[in-house]
C-alpha positions in Angstrom: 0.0 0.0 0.0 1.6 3.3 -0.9 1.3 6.3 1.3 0.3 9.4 -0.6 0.3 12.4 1.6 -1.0 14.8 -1.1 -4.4 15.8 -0.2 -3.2 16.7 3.6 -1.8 20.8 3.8 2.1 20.8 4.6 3.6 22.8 7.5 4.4 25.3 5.6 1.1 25.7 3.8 -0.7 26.5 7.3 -1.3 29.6 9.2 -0.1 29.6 12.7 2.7 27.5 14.3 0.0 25.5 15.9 -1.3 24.2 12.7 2.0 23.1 11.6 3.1 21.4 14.5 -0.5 19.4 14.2 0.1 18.4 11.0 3.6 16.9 11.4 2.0 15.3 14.1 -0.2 13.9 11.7 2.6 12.9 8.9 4.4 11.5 11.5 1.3 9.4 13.1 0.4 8.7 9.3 3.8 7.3 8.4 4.2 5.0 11.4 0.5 3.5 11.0 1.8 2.4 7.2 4.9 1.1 8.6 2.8 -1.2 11.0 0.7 -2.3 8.1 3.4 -3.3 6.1 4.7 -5.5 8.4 1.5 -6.9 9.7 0.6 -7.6 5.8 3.7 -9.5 5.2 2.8 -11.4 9.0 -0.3 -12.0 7.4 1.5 -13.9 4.1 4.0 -15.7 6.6 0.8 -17.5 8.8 -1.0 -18.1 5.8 1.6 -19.7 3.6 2.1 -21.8 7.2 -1.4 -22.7 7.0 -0.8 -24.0 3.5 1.6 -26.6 4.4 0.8 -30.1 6.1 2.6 -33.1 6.1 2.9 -33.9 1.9 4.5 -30.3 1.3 6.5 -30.0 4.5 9.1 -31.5 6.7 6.7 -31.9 9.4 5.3 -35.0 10.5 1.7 -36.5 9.3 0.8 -36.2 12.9 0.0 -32.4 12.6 -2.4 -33.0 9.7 -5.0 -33.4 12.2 -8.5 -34.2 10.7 -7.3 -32.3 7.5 -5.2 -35.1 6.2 -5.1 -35.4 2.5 -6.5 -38.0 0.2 -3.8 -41.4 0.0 -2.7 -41.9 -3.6 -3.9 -44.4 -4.9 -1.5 -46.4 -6.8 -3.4 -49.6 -8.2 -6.5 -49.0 -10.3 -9.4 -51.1 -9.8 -10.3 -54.3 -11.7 -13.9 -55.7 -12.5 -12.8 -58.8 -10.9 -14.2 -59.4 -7.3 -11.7 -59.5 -4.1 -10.7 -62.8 -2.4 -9.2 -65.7 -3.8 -10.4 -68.2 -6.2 -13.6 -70.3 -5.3 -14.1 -73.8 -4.3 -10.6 -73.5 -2.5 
């Protein structure tokens, strides 16, 4: 987000001292706020790119998938034939 100052009066646009001290005040209190949301927007990334990751995509271990595990792959593909060994055996 990019901090664009231009529609507030500079110091040295304003009448009395008073003014100008308020409205460095103000730059000042309007700076630091967009500091802190920077860094709370790229906190925000950080969790959310942590949320992203479970057990498949991570070093971590499939215990901390919880109830969210992924699907298994399955790796043999099903046949028309029924399960169980042959009949009459």
């Amino acid at each position: 987000m990019e901090l664009d100052l231009s529609n507030i009066p500079k110091a040295e646009d304003v009448t009395s001292l008073a003014e100008a001290r308020e409205v460095i005040k103000l730059q000042v209190a309007i700076e630091q706020l967009f500091k802190r949301l920077n860094k709370l927007e790229g906190r925000v990334e950080e969790l959310e790119s942590r949320l992203a990751k479970n057990s498949r995509n991570s070093h971590k271990p499939p215990s901390i998938d919880g109830d969210n595990k992924p699907e298994p792959k399955i790796r043999r593909k099903k046949s028309n034939r029924p399960s169980g060994g042959q009949r009459g055996h």
